[in-house]
N, C-alpha and C positions, 0 to 999 in steps of 0.2 A: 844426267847426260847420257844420250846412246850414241855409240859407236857403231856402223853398221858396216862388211863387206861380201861382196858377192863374188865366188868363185865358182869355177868350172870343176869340177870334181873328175874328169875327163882330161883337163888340160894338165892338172897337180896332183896326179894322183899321190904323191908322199903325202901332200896334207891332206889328201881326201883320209888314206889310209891314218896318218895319224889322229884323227877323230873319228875313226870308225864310220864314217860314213855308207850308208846299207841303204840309201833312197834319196829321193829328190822330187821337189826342195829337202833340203834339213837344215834347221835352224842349230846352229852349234849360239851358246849364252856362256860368256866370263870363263872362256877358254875348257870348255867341257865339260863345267860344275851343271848345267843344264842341256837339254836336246829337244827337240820336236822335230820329227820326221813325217812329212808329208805336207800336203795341205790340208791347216785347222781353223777350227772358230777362234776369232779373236780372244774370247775368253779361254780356251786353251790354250796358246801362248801364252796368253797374261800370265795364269796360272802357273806355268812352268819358269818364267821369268822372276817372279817375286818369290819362286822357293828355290830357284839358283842365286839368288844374291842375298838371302837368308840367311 
């Protein structure tokens, strides 16, 4: 099952700042155990997806 949400990192900056946030989009995965910043290939997300919940 996924959970997804989408935030303003401009609107929140506490939570931007409490995930380090440095670009946009950034995918924050299982509360910061994973990241991807920017826009990627589908297969790079995956990739970072299945070694955050590893």
């Amino acid at each position: 099952m996924i959970r997804a949400e989408g935030v303003e990192a401009t609107e929140f900056p506490e939570l931007a700042n409490q995930f380090n946030v440095r670009g946009v989009p950034q995918t924050v995965i299982n509360a910061g155990m994973g990241t991807v910043v920017g826009a990627v290939p589908e297969k790079n997300l995956l990739a970072e997806i299945k070694r955050a919940v590893n």
